[in-house]
Every structure is written in C-alpha cells, then in structure tokens.
N, C-alpha and C positions, 0 to 999 in steps of 0.2 A: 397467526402467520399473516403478515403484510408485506405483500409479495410489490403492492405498489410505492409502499415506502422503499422496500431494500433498493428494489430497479432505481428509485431516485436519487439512492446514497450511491451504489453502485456505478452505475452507469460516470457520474461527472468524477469519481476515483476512478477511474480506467483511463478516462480520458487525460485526467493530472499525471497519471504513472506515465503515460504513454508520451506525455510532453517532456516530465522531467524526465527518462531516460531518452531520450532525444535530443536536448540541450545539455547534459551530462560533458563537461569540459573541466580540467584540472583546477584552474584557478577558479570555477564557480561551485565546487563541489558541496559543500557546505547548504548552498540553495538548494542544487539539487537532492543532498542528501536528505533536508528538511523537508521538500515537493513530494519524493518517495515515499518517506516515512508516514504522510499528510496521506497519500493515496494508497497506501497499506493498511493504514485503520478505517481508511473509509471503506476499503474494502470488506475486512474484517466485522466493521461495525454492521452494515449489509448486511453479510451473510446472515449476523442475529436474526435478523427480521424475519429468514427463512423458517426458523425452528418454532415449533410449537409454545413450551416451557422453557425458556433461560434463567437461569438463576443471577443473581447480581454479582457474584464472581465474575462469571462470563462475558457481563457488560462491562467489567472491568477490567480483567486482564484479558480480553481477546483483541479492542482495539490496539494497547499497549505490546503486546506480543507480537504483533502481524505486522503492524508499523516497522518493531525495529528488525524482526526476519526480513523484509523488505528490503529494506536498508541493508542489510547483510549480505542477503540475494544479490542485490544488483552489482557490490563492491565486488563479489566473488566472481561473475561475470562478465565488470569490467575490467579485472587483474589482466596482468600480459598472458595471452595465451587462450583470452576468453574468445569468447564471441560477440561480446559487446566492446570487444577491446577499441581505441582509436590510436 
C-alpha cells in the first residue's frame, strides 16, 4: 500500500476533472471529453495504490474502465435536464 504515491496520482486527477468539467462547452467537447477520461484513470489508477494485492487485470482494466464511466458520468449530467447542464 502507497498511500503517498495514490495522494500524488490522485490528488492532480481531481484537480483535471475539476477543470475539465468546468470548461465543458459544445464546441470543445472532444478536449474536454479527453481531460475527463485523462482524470478518471488517474483516479482509478490511484485508488490501486490503496489496495494491498492487485493483480495485473486490475492495472489494466481499472484505468481503462473508470476513464470511459467518467466520460459517461459527466455526458449524462450534462444532458438537458441535468445539473451540470448550461
């Protein structure tokens, strides 16, 4: 467990999520969609460092997983109706 590595990966993916949903605008969606997906694995990737034993599955498909839920997340929230709507 390296609680000071996740904080490192961590921490600057919250801060990316936090920016591209923030600048999130129609015509640049594509950046942002790529920004999210960038700070969804970083998150993802993180959390690993929490766990004791990972298996190499899990380094592998948990960035790849969390990234594109991310991405998913945020589209569904910014649909009309959401609460990230503009």
């Amino acid at each position: 467990m390296r609680i000071d590595l996740a904080i490192s990966i961590i921490v600057p993916s919250a801060l990316l999520l936090f920016l591209a949903v923030g600048r999130r605008r129609p015509e640049r969606a594509l950046v942002a969609d790529i920004m999210v997906g960038t700070g969804g694995a970083g998150l993802g990737l993180g959390a690993l460092f929490f766990q004791v034993d990972v298996s190499l599955l899990s380094w592998l498909a948990t960035p790849a997983l969390v990234g594109v839920l991310t991405v998913v997340h945020v589209k569904v929230l910014s649909r009309a109706g959401g609460p990230l709507r503009r």
